[in-house]
C-alpha positions in Angstrom: 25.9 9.8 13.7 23.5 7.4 15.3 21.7 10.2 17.1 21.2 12.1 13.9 19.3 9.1 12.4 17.1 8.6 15.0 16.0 12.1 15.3 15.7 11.5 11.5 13.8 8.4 11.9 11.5 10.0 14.8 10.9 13.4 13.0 9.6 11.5 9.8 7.7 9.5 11.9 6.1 12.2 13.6 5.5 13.9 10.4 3.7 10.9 8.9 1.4 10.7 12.3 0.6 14.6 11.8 -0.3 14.3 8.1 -2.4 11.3 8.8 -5.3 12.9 9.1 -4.7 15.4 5.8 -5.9 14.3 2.8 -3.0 12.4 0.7 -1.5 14.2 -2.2 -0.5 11.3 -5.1 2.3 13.6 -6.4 4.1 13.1 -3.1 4.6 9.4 -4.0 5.3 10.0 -7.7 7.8 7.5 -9.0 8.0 6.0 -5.8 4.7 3.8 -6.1 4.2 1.0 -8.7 1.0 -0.3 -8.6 -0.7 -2.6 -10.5 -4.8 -3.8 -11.7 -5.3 -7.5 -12.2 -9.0 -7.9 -13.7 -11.1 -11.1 -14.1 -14.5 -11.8 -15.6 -16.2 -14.7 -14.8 -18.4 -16.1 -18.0 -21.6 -15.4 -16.1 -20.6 -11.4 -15.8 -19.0 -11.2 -12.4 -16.4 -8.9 -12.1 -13.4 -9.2 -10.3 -10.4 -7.8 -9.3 -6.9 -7.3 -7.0 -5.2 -4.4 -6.9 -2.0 -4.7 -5.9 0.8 -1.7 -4.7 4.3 -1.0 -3.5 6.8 1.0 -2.5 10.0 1.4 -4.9 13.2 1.3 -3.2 15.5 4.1 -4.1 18.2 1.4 -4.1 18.8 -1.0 -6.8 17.5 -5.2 -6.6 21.1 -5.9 -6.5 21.2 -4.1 -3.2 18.8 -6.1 -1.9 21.1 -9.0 -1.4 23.0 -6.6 1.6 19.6 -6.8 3.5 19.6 -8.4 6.7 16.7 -10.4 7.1 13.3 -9.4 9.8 14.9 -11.8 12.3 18.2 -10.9 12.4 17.1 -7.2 12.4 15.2 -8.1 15.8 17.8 -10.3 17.3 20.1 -7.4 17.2 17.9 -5.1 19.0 18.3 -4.2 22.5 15.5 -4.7 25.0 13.1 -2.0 25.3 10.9 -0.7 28.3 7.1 -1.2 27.8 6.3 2.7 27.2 9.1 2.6 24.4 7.4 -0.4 22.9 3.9 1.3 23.0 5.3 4.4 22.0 6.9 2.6 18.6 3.8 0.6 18.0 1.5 3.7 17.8 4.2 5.1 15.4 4.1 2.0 12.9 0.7 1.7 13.5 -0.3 5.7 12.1 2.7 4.9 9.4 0.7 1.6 8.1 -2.4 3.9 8.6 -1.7 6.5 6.3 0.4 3.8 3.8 -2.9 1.9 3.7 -5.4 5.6 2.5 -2.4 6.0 -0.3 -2.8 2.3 -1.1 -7.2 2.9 -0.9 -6.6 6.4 -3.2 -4.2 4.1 -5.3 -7.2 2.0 -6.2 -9.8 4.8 -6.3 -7.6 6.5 -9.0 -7.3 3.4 -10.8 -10.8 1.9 -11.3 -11.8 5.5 -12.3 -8.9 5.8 -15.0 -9.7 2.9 -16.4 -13.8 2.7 -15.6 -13.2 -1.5 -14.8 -16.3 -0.5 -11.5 -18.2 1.9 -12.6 -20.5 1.6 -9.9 -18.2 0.5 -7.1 -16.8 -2.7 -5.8 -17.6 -5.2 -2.5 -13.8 -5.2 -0.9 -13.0 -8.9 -0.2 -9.8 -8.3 1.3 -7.1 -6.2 2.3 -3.4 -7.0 3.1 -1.8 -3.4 4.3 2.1 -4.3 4.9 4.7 -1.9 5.1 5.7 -0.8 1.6 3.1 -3.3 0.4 -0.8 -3.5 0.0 -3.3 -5.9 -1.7 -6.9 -5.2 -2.3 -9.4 -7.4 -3.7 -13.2 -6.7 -4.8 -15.8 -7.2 -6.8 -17.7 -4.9 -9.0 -21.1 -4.1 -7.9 -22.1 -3.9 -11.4 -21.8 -7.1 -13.9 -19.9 -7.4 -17.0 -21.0 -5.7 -20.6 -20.1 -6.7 -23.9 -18.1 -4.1 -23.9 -16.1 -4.6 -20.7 -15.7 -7.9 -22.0 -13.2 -6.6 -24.8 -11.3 -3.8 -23.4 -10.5 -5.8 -20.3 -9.8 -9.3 -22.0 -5.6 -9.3 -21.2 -6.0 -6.0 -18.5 
């Protein structure tokens, strides 16, 4: 049983390094991602924002509890020769790659539903974790009356 979940874990892993450089389709994420667009205008028409992203677990909260935590997870593993270690930081690394151009189209799709930057945004910052991402900008464009009311409690 072990072996089948690593080849599991490996072909998935391969699959997500191969795809990497294909565009990403949204529907492939589709109930899996919540995501969510915090704005804030400043009185003097600067317009801010942080969108924020995640991946839903397919188990419940409750089953969170049964979660070991990072350091335990690492304590348990066995010692691993240098080319393995390589070899499994490359493979996070593409994962966190292609998580953080879903979490980038994420935001795209976003500001255009909603037209918050109409004229694009300065990226502040970016936290790409796994199963989590954070971006914060600021409009290039300032504030109108009318973004004023529609984003008041957005």
């Amino acid at each position: 049983m072990p072996l089948r979940s690593i080849s599991l874990a490996v072909l998935s892993c391969i699959s997500l390094i191969a795809c990497s450089s294909a565009p990403i389709d949204p529907a492939e994420l589709a109930g899996k991602l919540k995501d969510k667009l915090t704005t804030d205008i400043k009185a003097d028409g600067l317009k801010l924002f942080i969108y924020q992203a995640n991946l839903v677990d397919e188990k419940s909260s409750r089953d969170n509890m049964d979660r070991t935590f990072p350091h335990e997870d690492r304590m348990r593993q066995k010692p691993q020769d240098p080319s393995e270690q390589r070899r499994n930081y490359k493979e996070k690394e593409a994962i966190l790659e292609v998580w953080g151009q879903q979490v980038e189209l994420g935001l795209t799709k976003t500001l255009e539903m909603t037209g918050y930057c109409r004229e694009g945004y300065f990226e502040l910052s970016r936290i790409i974790e796994s199963g989590r991402g954070e971006i914060r900008g600021e409009c290039k464009e300032g504030a109108t009356d009318a973004d004023r009311q529609k984003f008041v409690h957005f």
